[in-house]
C-alpha positions in Angstrom: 0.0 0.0 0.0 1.2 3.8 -0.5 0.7 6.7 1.4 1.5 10.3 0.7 2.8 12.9 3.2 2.3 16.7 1.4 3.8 20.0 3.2 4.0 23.7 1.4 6.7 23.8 3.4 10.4 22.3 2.7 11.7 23.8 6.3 9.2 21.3 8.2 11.1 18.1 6.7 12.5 16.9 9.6 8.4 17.3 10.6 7.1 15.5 7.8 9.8 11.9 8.3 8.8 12.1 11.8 5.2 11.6 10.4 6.5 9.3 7.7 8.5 7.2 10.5 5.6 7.0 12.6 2.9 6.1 10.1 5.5 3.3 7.9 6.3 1.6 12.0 2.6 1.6 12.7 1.6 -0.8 9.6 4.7 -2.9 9.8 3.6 -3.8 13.2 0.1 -4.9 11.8 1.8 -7.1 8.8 1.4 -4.6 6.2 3.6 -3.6 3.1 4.0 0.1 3.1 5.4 2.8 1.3 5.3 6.4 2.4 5.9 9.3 -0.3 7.1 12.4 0.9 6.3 15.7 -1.0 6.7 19.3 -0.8 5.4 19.9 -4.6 2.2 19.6 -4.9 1.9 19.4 -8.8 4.4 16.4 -8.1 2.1 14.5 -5.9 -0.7 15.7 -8.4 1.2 13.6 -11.1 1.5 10.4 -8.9 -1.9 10.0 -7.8 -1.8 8.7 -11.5 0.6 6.2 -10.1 -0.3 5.3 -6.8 -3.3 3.9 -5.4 -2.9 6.0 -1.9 -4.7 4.7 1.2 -4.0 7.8 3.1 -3.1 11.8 1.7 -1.8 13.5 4.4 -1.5 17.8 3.6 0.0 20.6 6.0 1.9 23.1 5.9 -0.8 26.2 5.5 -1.3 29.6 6.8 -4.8 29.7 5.8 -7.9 28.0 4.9 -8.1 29.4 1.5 -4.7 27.5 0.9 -6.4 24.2 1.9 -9.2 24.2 0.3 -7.2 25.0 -3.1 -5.3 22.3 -2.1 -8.3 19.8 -1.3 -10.1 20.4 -4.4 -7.3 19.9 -6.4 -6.3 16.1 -4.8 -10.7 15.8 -5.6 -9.7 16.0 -8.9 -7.5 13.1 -8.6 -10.3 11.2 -7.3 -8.3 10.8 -4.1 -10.0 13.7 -2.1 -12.1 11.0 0.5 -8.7 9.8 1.7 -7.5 13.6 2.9 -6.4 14.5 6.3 -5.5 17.7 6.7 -2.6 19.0 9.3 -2.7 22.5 10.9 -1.8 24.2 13.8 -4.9 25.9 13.8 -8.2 24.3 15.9 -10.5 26.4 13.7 -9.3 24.7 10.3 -11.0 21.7 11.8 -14.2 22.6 10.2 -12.6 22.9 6.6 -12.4 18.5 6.8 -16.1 19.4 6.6 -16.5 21.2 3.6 -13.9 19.1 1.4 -15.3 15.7 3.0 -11.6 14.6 4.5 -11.3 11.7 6.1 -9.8 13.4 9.0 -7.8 16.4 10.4 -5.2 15.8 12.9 -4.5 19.4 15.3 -0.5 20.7 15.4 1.6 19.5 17.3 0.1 15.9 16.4 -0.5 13.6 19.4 0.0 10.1 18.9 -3.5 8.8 20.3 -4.8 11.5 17.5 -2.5 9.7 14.4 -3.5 6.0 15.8 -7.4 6.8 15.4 -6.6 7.8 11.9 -4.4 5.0 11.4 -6.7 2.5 12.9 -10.2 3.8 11.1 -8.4 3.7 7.8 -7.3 -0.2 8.5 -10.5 -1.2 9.6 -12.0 0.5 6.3 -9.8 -0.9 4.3 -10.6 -4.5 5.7 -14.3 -4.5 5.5 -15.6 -6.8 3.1 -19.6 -8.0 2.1 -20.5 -11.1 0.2 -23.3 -10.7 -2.3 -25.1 -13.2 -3.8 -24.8 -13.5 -7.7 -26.7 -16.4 -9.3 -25.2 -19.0 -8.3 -22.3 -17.6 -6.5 -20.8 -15.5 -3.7 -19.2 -12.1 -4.8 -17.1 -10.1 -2.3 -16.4 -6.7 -2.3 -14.5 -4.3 0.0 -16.3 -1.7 1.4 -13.8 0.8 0.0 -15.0 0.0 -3.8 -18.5 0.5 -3.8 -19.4 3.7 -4.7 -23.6 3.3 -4.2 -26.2 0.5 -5.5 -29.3 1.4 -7.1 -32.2 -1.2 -6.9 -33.7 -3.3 -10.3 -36.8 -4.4 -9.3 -35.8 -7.6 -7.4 -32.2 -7.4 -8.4 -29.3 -4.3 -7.4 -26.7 -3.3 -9.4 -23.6 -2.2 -7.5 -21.6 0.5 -9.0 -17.9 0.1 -7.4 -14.8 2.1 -9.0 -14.3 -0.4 -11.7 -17.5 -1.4 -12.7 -21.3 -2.8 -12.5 -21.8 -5.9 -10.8 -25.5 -7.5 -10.7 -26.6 -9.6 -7.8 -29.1 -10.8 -6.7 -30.4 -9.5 -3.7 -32.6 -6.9 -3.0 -32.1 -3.6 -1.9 -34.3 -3.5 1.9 -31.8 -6.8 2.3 -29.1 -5.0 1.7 -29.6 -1.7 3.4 -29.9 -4.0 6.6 -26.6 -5.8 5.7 -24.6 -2.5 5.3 -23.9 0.0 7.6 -21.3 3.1 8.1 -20.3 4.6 5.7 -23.3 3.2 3.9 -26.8 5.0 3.5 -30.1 4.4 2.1 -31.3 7.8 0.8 -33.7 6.7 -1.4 -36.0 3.4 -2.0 -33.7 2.9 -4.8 -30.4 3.7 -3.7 -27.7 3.0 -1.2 -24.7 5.2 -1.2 -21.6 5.0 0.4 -20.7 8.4 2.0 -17.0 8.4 1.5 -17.3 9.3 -1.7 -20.2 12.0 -1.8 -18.6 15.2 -2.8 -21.4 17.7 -2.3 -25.4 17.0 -1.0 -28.3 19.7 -1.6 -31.6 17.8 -2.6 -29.4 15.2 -3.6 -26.1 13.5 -3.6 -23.4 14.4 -5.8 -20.8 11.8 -6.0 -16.8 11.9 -7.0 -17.0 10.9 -10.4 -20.3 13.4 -11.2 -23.6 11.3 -10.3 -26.3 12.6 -8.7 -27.8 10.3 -6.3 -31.6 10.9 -5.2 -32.7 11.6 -1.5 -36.2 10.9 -0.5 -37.2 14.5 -0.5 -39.6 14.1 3.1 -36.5 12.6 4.9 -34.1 15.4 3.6 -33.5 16.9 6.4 -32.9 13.9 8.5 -30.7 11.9 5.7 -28.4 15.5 5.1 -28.1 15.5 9.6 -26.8 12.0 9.1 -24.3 12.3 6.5 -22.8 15.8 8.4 -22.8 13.5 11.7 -20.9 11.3 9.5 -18.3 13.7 8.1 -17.9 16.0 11.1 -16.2 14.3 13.8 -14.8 16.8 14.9 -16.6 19.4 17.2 -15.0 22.8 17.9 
């Protein structure tokens, strides 16, 4: 697995292999191959997202939240904007993770029980598989691919990053089966909320589609999904 570390700023390197250290010891001990990719350009780190399939994007380094929400949008370009966890030394830049959906912010000087959550929640994601049933076989699919299923009749089709699968099952079963990060919004859909970009009267997912919300349980689905996103409270 990769992960990519990202500062504006080439004085905080000692900072950033401190982070890099601490993140690369953390998966040896759980058994996993990692490589950690340090950056201070961030066109450069642009270009490899073309490369790498990060788990994690950490960015810091910034004197303002204009600077990181440039710098958010352009890693959602990449398609890699769920995976974000911004770094700063200021508390108030917390609520930026909201607007640009981040997977987490982490508060200057970082404290190690602050990293592990991070660490831990992105492992636990990562590992999370369902088993659907498809004719006359089992599929299984990591949490982490499945960007939302839309019901057909008394089949669903479940749209993941690389494709359409068909299975078998139908959708009431499968809202039941699938929890966090997962959300029925609609009688025909179930969307995973790591990859919801923007919501107004509906969804609006990384790659462009709009996903429809049961217009008289707006309000309550929209509460959820910011419950979801916002962990943090200021």
């Amino acid at each position: 697995m990769d992960i990519a570390i990202y500062n504006k700023c080439k004085s905080r390197k000692n900072e950033v292999e401190k982070l890099a250290g601490f993140v690369t010891n953390f998966y040896i001990n759980q058994k996993e191959s990692v490589k950690v990719n340090c950056y201070f350009d961030l066109e450069k780190l642009y270009q490899d997202t073309k490369r790498f399939d990060f788990s994690l994007i950490f960015i810091g380094g910034f004197d303002t939240k204009n600077e990181i929400i440039f710098t958010s949008n352009y890693i959602w370009q990449s398609g890699f904007g769920n995976k974000l966890v911004i770094i700063s030394e200021n508390i108030k830049h917390a609520t930026l993770g909201y607007s640009v959906n981040a997977f987490g912010f982490l508060l200057n000087p970082i404290s190690q029980n602050d990293i592990l959550e991070i660490l831990n929640r992105e492992l636990s994601e990562r590992k999370r598989f369902i088993a659907f049933s498809k004719r006359k076989s089992i599929v299984s699919l990591k949490y982490q691919q499945i960007l939302y299923i839309e019901s057909n009749n008394n089949f669903c089709e479940v749209h993941t990053l690389n494709g359409v699968i068909q299975v078998n099952e139908k959708i009431s079963v499968l809202s039941e089966k699938l929890k966090y990060p997962f959300l029925k919004c609609h009688r025909g859909y179930i969307v995973n909320m790591n990859y919801v970009t923007s919501v107004d009267k509906d969804f609006t997912l990384i790659n462009g589609k709009k996903i429809f919300i049961t217009q008289r349980e707006l309000r309550t689905i929209k509460c959820t999904f910011y419950d979801y996103v916002s962990p943090y409270e200021l």
